[in-house]
C-alpha positions, 0 to 999 in steps of 0.5 A, a space after each residue: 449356497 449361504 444366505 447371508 442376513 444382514 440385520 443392521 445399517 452398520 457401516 463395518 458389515 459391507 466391507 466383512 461380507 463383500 469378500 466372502 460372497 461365493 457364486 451362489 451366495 444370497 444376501 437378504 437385507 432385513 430391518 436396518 440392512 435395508 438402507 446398506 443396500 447400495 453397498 451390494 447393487 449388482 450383486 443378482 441374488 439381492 434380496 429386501 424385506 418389502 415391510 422393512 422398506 415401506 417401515 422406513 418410507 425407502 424404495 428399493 432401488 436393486 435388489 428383490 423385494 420380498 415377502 415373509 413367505 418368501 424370506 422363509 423359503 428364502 431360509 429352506 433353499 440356502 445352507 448354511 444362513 448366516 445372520 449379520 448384525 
């Protein structure tokens, strides 16, 4: 189970990690990744950063909002975690 931590809006990410997602897999969208969230609806292990969106004055609109606490824990349950930017 790999999380996958998108760190930038650039365009170019979706179409590199849409391919290597495995059943299992989590993608946490966090800064910048946070307006790419379109780009992975449906996906049921969605995650987004709830200051990261309220920073940005957006609304998550799939996916789960998540806390700090909750990205840390997040890291702890998934191996490897592999940081996207």
């Amino acid at each position: 189970m790999t999380l996958h931590i998108l760190l930038s809006g650039s365009a170019h990410l979706p179409p590199q990690i849409l391919p290597l997602l495995a059943d299992g897999d989590a993608v946490l969208l966090l800064g910048d990744g946070v307006y790419l969230q379109a780009h992975f609806s449906g996906l049921a292990q969605l995650y987004l950063r709830q200051q990261d969106l309220q920073q940005r004055g957006i609304q998550a609109s799939t996916g789960q909002t998540i806390s700090d606490e909750e990205w840390v824990a997040l890291t702890l349950t998934h191996q490897p975690v592999v940081s996207w930017s």
